[in-house]
N, C-alpha and C positions, 0 to 999 in steps of 0.2 A: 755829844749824843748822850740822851739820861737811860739810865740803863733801869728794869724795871728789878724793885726790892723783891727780896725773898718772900716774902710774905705774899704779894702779888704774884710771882710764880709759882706759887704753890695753889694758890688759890687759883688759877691759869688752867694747871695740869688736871687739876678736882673735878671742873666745869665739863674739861673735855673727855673723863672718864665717864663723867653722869652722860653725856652725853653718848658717848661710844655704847654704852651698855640701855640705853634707850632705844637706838639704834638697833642695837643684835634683839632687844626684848621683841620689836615690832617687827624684825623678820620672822624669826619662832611662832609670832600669834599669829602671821598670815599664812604660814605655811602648815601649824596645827590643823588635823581634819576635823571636820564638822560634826557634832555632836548625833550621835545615831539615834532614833527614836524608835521603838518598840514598833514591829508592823502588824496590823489587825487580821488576823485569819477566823475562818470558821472554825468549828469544830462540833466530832458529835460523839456523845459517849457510846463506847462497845457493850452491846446489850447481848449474849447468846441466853439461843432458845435450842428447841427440839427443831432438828431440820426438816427443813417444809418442804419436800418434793413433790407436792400436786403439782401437777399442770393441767390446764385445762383447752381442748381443742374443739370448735364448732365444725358441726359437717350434717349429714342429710341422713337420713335413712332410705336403705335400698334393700330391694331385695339380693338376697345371695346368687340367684339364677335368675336371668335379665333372657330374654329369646327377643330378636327380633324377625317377625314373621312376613313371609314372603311368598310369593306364586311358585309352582316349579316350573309355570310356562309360563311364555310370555300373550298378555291381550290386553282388552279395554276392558278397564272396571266398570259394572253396571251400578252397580251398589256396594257400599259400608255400611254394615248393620253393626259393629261395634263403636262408643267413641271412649275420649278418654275418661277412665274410672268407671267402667262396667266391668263387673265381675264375671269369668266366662267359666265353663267346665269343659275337659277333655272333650271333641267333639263337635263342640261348638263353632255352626258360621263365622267368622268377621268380615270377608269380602268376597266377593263374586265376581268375574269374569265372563263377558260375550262368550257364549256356550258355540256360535252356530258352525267356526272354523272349527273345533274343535268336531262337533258332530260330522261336519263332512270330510274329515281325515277319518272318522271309524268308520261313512259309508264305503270311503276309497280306499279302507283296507278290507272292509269284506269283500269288494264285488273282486279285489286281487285274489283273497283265497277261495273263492268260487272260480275264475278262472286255472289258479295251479291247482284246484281241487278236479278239474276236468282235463287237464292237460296231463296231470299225473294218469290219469284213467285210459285216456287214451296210448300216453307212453305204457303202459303195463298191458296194456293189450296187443302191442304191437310187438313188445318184448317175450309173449306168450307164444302169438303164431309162429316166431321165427325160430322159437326153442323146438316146436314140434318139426317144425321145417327143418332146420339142423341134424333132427335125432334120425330125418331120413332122411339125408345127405340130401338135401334138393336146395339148401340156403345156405351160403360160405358162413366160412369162422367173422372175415371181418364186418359183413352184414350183422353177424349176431352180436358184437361187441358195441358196434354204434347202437342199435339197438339197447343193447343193457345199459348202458352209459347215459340216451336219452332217459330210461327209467328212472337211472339212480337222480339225474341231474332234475328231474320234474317231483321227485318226492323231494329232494333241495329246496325249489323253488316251492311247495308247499309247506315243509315247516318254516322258511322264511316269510310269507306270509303269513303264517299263524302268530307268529313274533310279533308283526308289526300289526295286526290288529290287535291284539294284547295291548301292546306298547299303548294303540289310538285309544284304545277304554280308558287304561290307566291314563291316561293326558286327561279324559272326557270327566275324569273325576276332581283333577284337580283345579278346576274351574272354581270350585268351590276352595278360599282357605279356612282352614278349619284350626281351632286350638290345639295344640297336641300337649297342654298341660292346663292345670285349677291357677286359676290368678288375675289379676286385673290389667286392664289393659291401659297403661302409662303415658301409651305415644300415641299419635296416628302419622301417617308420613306419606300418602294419597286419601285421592278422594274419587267421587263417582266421575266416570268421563275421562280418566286419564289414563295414556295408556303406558304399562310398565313392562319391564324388562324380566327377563328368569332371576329369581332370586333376590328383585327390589326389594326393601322393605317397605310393606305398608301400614305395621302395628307395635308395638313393645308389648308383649306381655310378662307381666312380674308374675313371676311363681308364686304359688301361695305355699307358706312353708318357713323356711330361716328367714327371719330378718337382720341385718348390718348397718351398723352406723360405719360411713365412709367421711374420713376424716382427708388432712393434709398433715402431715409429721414433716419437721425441718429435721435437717440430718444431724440437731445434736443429738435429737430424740431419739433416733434410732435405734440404739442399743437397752436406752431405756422403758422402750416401748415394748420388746421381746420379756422384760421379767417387773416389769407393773403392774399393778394392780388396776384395772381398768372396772369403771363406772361409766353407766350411759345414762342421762337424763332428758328430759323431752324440755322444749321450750313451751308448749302447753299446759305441760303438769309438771312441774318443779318440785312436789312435794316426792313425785314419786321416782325412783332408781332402777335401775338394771343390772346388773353383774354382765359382764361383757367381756369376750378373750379377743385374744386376736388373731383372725385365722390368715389374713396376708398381707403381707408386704412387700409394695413395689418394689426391685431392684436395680430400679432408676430413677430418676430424681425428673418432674414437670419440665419441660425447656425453656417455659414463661415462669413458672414462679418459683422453681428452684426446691419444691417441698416434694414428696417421697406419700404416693396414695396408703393409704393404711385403711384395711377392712375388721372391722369389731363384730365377732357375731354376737346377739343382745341376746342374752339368756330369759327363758320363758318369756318371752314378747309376744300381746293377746293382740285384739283387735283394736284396741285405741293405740297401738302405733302403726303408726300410718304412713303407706310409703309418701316419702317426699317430706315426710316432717323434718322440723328442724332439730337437731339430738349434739349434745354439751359431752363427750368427752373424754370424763376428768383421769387422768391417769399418775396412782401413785405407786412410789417408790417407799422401802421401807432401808430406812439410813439411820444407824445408829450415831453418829455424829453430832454435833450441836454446831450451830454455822449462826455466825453475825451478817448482819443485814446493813452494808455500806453503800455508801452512792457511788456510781457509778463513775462521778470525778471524781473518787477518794483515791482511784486505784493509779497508780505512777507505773509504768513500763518503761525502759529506757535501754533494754535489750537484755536483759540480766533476768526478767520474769517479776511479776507483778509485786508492787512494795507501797507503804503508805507514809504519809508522816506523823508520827509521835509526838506531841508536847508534852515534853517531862515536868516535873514540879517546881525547877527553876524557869519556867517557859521559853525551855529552848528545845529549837525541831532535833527531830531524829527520825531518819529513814530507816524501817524497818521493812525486811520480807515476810509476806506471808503467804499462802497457800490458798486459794480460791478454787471450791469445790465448781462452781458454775454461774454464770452471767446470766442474769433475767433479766427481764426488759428494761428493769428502773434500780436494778442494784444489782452488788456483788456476794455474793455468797461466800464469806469467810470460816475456812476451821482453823487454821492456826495459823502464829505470828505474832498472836494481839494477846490483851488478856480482858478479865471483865472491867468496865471502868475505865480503860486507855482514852484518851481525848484524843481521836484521830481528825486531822484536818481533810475538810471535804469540798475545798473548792480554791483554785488557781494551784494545784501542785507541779503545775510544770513550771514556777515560776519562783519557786523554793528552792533551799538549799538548809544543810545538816549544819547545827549549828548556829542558825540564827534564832536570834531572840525574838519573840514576838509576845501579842498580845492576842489571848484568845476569844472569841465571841463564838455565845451558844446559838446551833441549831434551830430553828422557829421550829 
């Protein structure tokens, strides 16, 4: 058996090291991670300004005093002589009622006090013979007491009749309803021919005098509606304004739409506002502050209180907190946290993390 030279063993042992160490190169490069590539976020630079606390709110205008008018008796309407948007004065018809029940309760209360009017006369005559009868012992004590008692009980039944024909006029009048204030008439709620109940309504009349824009306030507004500066404007005439307070505020919230009624009384308000118009509003706050205007996805919550991400100069994220004065429809209201100039990322932050690299892209 040829046994193999030195030279060949060495050259043996070389082969299998190259090899050995091929081997270990090509586990190390499969098991190397994958090269990471820079990931694309938006961003949008922090601009602060003077902060904006307008808000603006649609609602109607009304009158401050609303009456809805009604019979004090109950019949059948003959007539409406008011409809809606006639202007009435104190006094003034708007509907009438079948007079004739009414007429034959005052004939059936006089012919009542003409008869206690006769019955009285005759009890006092009868209480007079028996008083002389008495004074000469010829008629008992207790004849003279039923006597006196028929007297007293028949002047009774005479001012009780006197009552209730009173009562019958005043019913006889109110056949007739009448305005009992200056203002236009809003609603109507019957008609001729029907017949209604004590106290139906059959009219709205709006007071002439304050006018109110009634709004809807959501309950962030709340507190800022008590110390705003309120403005009212008409959707008619946009050029022109109103100064307007606010004299009340529901202290409960609609059950359907969750907003809190708010009444604005409009300052010197003439005759081109019109109840029922449509009235804008606007209510400001005066805030010294300067607040940046971010989107609404910029803002990360994660139980800790509102924070954004930062791209620093090496472009890599960074979670910072900041302080959000208030959430409007389509952005966040920032005062501090940020500075002017910060490239804040505005869209996927829940899907971020501190630290990573990326690549920025500007805002459209």
């Amino acid at each position: 058996m040829l046994l193999p030279s030195p030279v060949l063993r060495r050259s043996l042992r070389g082969l299998a090291a190259l090899a050995a160490l091929l081997i270990l190169a090509g586990c190390e490069a499969s098991t190397a991670p994958a090269p990471k590539f820079d990931r694309p976020v938006q961003i949008q630079r922090v601009s602060f300004q003077n902060a904006d606390s307008e808000r603006e709110f649609v609602g109607v205008v009304r009158a401050r005093y609303e009456t809805d008018l009604g019979f004090r008796v109950a019949g059948k309407i003959v007539t409406r002589i008011v409809n809606v948007g006639d202007s009435v004065t104190v006094g003034d018809v708007v509907a009438r009622l079948d007079p004739e029940d009414l007429r034959l309760q005052v004939q059936s209360a006089e012919a009542e006090l003409t008869a206690a009017t006769s019955n009285l006369a005759q009890a006092v005559a009868d209480f007079e013979r028996y008083s002389k009868l008495k004074a000469n012992g010829w008629a008992s004590v207790a004849d003279f007491d039923r006597k006196k008692a028929a007297s007293d009980e028949a002047q009774g039944r005479l001012d009780r009749a006197q009552r209730a024909l009173d009562l019958a006029r005043n019913q006889r009048t109110y056949a007739d309803l009448k305005a009992d204030a200056d203002g236009v008439i809003t609603a109507t709620f019957a008609e001729p021919g029907q017949v209604v109940a004590i106290g139906q309504p059959v009219a709205r009349l709006a007071h002439r005098g304050e006018k109110e824009a009634v709004v809807a306030l959501p309950e962030t507004w709340l507190a800022e509606a008590r110390k705003s500066k309120a403005i009212v404007r008409l959707w008619a005439d946009r050029d022109r304004s109103f100064d307007a307070r606010l004299r009340e505020l529901s202290p409960q919230a609609d059950g359907a739409t969750r907003t809190y009624a708010a009444r604005f009384t409009i300052e010197n308000a003439d005759d081109a506002v019109a109840f029922g118009m449509t009235a804008t509003v606007t209510l400001t706050q005066a805030v010294d502050a300067k607040i940046a205007k971010l989107p609404l996805s910029a803002i990360l919550n994660r139980g800790t209180g509102p924070s954004v991400y930062l791209v620093d100069t090496s472009n890599t994220l960074i979670l910072r907190p900041v302080t959000v004065a208030s959430f409007a429809e389509d952005a966040a209201l920032v005062t501090r946290g940020i500075a002017e100039g910060d490239k804040v990322v505005t869209l996927g932050v829940q899907k971020l993390e501190a630290g990573l690299k990326v690549r920025t892209v500007e805002a459209q």
